[in-house]
N, C-alpha and C positions, 0 to 999 in steps of 0.2 A: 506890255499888258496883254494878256491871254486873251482873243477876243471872241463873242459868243456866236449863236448862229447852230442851226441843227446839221444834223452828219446822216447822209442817206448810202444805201450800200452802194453807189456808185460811183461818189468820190468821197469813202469813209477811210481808203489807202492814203491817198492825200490829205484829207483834212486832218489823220493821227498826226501825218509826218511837219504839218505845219504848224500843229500843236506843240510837237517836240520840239522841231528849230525854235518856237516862240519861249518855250518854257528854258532853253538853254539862251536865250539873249535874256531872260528876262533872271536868269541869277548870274549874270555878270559876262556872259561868253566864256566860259571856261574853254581850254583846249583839250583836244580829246586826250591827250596823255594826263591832264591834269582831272577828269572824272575817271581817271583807270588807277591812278593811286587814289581818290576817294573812295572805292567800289574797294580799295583793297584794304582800306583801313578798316572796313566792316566786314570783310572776310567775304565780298564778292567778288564777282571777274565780269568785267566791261572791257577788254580788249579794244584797243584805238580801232582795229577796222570795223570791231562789230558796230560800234557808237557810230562810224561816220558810214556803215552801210544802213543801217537806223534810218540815220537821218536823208539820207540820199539815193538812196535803191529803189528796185521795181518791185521786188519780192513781202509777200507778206510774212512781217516776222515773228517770231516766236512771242508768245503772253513774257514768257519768261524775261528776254530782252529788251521788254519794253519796261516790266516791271523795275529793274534794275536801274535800265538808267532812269527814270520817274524818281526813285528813290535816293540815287544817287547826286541825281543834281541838285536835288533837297537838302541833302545832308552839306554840300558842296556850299548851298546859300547859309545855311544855318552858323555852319564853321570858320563864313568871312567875317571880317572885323572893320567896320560894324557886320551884325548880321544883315543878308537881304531879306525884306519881309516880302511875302507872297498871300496871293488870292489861297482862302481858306479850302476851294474845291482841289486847288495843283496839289496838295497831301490829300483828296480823299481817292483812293485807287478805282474806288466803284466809277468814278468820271472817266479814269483812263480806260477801263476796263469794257466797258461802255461803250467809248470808242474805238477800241479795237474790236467787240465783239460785232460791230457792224461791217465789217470787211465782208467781204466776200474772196473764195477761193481757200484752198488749202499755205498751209505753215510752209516760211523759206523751208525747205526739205535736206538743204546744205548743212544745217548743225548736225541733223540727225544721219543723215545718209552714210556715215561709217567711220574711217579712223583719219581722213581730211582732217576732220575739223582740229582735231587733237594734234595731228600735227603743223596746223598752222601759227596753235597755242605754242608749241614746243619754239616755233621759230620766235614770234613776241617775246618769251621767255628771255631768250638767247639774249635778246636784244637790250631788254630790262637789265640782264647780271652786265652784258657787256657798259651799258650805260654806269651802272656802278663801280665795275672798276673801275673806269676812265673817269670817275671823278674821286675815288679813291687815291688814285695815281699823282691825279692832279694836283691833289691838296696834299701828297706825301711830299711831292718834288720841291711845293710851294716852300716846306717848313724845312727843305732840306734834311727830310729825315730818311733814317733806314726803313725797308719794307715791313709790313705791319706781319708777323705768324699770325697771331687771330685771322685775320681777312683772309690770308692766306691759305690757310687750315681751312675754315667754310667755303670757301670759294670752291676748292675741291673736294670738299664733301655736295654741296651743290650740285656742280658736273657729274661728281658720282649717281644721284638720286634722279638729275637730269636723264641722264644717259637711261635711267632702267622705264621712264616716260618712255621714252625713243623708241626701247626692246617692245614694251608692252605696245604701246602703237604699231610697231610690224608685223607684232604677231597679230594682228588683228583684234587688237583689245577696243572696243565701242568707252567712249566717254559713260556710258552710264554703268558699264558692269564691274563687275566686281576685282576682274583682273587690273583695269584700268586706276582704280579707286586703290588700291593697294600697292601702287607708285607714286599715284598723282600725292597724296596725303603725306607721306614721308617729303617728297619734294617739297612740299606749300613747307614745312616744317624746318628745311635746311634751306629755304629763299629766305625766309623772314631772322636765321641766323645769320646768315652771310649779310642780307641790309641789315644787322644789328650792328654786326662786327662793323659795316662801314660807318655806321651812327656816329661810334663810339672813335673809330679813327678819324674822322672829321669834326670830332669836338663836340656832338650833338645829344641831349640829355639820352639816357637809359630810356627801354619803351617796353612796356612788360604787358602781356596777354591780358592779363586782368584790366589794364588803365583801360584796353578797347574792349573791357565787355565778354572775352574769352577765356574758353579754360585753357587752349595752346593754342600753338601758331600752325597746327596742323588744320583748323578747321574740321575735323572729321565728326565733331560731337555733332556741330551742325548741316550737318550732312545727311541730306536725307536718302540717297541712294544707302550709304553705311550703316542708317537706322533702318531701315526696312531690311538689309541683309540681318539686324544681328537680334530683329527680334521673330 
């Protein structure tokens, strides 16, 4: 249970962060890899270190990151079976917003301070496709079958789209600009075929952009750095 008490700017850094630990025991203790596919199923990114620097860090963090996982762990109670039901204020953002707008000091400065961050995504990435092979594999070996082309085929189309991430972060491409956005988008596009193709080689029904609410698996429609370039 959430519990109440007023938040003054001297411990408004602590009292967010024991709100968050509170509001994640309070939709079942998910693990941080398990709100980084809920975040993805709605076409956001909660990377496991951002959620456990969230919850555990000295730095004050971004609206953004908070925003996220709030939403995410929402959606994360919504989707268990039974649902978990929640205090009607944890869905109103104006409370979380509130709380963090009483902080004091300036935003963790690490998201934004250059092409860091995007490369530390690139490595999570790695780790997510490597994660799907190995249970692609797993369950090929299990059924004693031949290797899957599909899987195969996106797998390296993937690496391919990976790898121009990689080029655009050396060159100096920032998460928010355009150069950046002009990889990353193709990428999100050939992730979500490669874990299709594994869907389907492990037996697991079809999953089509539309079932989640989207027009592709690019996310770019929603995107709001790519709507302000293109209007």
């Amino acid at each position: 249970m959430l519990c109440n008490g007023d938040v003054t700017n001297s411990n408004a850094l602590v009292e967010l962060r024991l709100r968050l630990r509170e509001l994640r025991e309070a939709v079942g203790r998910p693990t941080y890899q398990k709100l980084q596919e809920q975040a993805e199923l709605a076409g956001r990114t909660l990377p496991v270190s951002t959620a456990q620097e969230l919850l555990a860090g000295d730095r004050r963090p971004r609206w953004a990151t908070v925003e996220v996982f709030v939403v995410t762990a929402i959606a994360y109670a919504k989707h268990r079976r039974p649902p978990i039901g929640l205090e009607d204020r944890v869905g109103d953002m104006r409370f979380w917003r509130d709380l963090y707008e009483g902080i004091d000091g300036p935003d963790d400065p690490r998201p934004d301070s250059g092409p860091a961050p995007a490369a530390t995504t690139y490595v999570e990435f790695v780790h997510a496709v490597l994660h799907d092979v190995a249970r692609s594999r797993a369950t090929r070996e299990a059924r004693n079958a031949a290797g899957a082309p599909a899987v195969i085929t996106a797998s390296e189309r993937l690496l391919l789209r990976l790898g121009g991430i990689y080029e655009a972060v050396r060159a100096g491409a920032r998460p928010d600009s355009e150069q950046y956005h002009r990889a990353y988008h193709p990428f999100t596009d050939a992730l979500w075929a490669f874990r299709l193709a594994v869907r389907t080689e492990v037996g697991q029904p079809p999953l089509t952009p539309q079932a989640l609410g989207r027009v592709d698996w690019s996310v770019q429609e929603r995107c709001a750095n790519c709507t302000q370039s293109a209007s």
